[in-house]
SEFITOR-525424 format. One line per 3 residues: number of its first residue (from 1); their letters; for each residue x negated, y negated, z negated of N, C-alpha, C. Coordinates in Angstrom, 2 decimals, padded with zeros to 5 digits, always signed. Last residue first. Example, Ala and Ser with C-alpha at 12.3 -4.5 7.8 and 13.67 -1.06 7.14 Angstrom:
REM residues 2
2> sa> -012.85,+002.25,-007.08,-013.67,+001.06,-007.14,-012.90,-000.03,-007.87 ~ -013.19,+005.69,-007.80,-012.30,+004.50,-007.80,-013.20,+003.30,-007.80
END
This chain:
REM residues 83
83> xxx> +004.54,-025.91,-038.32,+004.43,-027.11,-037.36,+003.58,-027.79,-038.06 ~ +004.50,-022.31,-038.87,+004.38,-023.54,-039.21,+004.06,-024.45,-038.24 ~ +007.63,-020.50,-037.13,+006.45,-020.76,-037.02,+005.92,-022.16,-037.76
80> xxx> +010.41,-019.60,-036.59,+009.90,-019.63,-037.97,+008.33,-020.17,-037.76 ~ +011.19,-019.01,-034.11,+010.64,-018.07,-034.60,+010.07,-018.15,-036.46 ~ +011.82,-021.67,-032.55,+013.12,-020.90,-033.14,+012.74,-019.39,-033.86
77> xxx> +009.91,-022.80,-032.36,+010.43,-023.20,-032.85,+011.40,-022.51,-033.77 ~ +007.04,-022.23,-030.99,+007.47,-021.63,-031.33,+008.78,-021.86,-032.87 ~ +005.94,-024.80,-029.57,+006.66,-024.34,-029.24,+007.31,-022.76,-029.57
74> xxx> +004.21,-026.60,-030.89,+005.59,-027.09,-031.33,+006.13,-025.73,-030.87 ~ +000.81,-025.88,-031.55,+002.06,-026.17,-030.99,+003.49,-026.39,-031.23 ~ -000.82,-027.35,-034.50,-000.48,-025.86,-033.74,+000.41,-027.05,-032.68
71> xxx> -003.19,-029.79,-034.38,-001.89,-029.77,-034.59,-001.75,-027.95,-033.70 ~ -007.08,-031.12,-034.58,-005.72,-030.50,-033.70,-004.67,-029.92,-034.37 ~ -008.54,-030.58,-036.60,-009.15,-031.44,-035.38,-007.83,-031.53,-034.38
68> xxx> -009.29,-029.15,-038.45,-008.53,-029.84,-038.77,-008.26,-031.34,-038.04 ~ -010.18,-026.08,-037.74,-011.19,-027.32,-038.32,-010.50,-029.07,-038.26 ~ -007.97,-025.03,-036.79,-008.41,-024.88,-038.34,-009.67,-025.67,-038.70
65> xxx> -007.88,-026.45,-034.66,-006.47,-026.30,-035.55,-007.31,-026.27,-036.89 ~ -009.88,-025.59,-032.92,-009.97,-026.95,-033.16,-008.57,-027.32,-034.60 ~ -009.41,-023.22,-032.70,-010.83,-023.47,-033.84,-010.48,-024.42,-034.39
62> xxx> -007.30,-022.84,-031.32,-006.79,-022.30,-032.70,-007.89,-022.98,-033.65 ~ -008.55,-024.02,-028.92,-007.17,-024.65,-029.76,-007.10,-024.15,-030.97 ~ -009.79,-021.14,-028.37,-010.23,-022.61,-028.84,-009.58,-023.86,-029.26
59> xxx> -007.86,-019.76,-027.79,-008.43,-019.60,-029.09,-009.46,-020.44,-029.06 ~ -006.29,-020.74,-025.85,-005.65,-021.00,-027.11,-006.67,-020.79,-028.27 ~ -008.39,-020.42,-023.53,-007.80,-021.90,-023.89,-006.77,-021.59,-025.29
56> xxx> -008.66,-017.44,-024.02,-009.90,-018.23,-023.78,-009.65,-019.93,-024.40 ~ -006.23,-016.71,-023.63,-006.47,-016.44,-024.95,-007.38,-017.25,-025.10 ~ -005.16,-017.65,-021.20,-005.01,-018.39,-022.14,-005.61,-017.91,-023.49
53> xxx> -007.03,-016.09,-019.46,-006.75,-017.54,-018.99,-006.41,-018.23,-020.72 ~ -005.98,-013.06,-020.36,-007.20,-014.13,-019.83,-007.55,-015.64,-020.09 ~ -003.22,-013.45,-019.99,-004.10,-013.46,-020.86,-005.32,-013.74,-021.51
50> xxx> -000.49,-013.46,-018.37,-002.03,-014.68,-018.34,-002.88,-014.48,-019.52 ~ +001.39,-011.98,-019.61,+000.86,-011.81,-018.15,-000.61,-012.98,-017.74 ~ +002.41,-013.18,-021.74,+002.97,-013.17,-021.16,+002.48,-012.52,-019.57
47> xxx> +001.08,-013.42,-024.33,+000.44,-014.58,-023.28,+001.12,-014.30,-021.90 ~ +000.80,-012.48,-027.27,+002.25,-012.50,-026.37,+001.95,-013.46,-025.20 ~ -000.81,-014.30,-029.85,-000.79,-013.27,-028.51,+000.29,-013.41,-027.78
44> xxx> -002.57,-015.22,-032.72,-002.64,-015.77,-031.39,-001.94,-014.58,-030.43 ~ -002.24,-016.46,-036.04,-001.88,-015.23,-035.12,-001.78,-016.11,-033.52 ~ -004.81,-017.44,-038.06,-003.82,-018.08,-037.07,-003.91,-017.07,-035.97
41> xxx> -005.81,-018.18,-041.25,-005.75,-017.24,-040.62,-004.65,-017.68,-038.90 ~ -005.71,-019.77,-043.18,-007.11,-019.71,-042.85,-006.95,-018.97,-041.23 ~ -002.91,-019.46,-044.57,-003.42,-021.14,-043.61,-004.61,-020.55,-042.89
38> xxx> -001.98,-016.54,-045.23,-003.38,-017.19,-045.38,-003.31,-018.09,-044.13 ~ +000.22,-015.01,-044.87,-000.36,-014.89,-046.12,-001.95,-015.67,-046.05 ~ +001.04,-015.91,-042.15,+002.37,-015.96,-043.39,+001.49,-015.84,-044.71
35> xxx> -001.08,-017.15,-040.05,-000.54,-016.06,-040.62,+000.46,-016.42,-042.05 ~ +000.61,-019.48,-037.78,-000.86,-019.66,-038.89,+000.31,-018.08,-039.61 ~ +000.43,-019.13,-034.18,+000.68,-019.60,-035.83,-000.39,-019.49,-036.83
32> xxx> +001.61,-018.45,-031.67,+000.42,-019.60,-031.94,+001.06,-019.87,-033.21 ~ +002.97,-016.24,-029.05,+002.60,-016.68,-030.28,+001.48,-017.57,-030.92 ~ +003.36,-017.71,-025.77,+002.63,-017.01,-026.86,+003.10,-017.50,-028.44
29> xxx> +006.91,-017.50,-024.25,+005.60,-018.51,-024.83,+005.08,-018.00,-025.66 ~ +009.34,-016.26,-023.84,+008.24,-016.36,-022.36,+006.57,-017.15,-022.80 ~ +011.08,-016.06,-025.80,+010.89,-017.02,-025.31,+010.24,-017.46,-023.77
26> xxx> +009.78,-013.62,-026.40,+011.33,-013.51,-025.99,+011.50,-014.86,-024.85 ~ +007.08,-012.35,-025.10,+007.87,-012.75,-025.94,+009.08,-013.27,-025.59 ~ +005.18,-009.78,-023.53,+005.91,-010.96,-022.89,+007.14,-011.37,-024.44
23> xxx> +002.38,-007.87,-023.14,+003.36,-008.30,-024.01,+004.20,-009.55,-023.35 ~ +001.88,-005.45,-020.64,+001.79,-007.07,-021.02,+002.86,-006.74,-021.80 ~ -000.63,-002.86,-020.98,+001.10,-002.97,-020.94,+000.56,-004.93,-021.10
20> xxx> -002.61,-002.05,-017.70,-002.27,-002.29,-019.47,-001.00,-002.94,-019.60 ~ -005.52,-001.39,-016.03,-004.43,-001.42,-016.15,-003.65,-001.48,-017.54 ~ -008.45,-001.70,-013.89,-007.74,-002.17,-015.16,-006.12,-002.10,-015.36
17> xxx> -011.21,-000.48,-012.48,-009.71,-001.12,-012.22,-009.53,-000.97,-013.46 ~ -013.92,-000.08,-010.13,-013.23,-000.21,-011.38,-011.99,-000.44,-011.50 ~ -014.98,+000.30,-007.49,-015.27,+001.42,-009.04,-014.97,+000.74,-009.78
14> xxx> -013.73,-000.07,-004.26,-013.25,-000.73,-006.33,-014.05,+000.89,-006.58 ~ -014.95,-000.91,-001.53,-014.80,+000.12,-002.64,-014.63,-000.65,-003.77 ~ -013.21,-002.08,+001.60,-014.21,-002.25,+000.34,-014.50,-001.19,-000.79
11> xxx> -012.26,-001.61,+003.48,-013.46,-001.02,+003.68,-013.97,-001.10,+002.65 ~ -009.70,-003.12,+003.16,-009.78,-001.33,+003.77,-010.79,-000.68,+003.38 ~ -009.21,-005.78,+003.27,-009.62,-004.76,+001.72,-010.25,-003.24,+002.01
8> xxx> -008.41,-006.59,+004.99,-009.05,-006.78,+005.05,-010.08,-006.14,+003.64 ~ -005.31,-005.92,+005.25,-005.96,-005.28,+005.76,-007.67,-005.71,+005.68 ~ -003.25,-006.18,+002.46,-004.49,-006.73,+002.97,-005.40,-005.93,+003.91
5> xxx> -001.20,-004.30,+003.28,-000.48,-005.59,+003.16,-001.83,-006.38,+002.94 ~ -002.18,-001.94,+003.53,-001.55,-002.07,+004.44,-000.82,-003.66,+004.09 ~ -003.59,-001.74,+001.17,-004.62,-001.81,+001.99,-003.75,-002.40,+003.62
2> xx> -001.95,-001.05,-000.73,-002.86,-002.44,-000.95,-003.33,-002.95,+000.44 ~ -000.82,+001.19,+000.00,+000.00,+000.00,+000.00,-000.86,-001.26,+000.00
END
């Protein structure tokens, strides 16, 4: 199938590949909190299919959070999350 919708892939060789469940939250928006038993602590996941991309850009948001340089997000509103 890959090969018949990029024909330009045909010849190449993959020795690797990656495959894995995505978490996707209700909302469609990662989790970004501070753990329920320790401020110190800040739950990061549910990235919806961009994981990559955002764990890299949230968990440097999370440093800048706990070194008291930056605000969590707003957008886990309806989950109980601290603001």
């Amino acid at each position: 199938m890959l090969f018949r919708s990029r024909p330009a892939l045909a010849k190449v060789q993959f020795t690797n590949h990656w495959g894995g469940p995505i978490l996707i939250t209700e909302e469609w928006t990662p989790v970004f909190r501070r753990h329920p038993k320790s401020k110190n602590i800040i739950v990061l996941g549910g990235y919806s299919g961009h994981g990559v991309a955002l764990s890299v850009y949230l968990g440097r948001w999370a440093a800048e959070v706990l070194l008291g340089r930056k605000k969590l997000p707003n957008w886990n509103h309806s989950t109980g999350a601290d603001h």
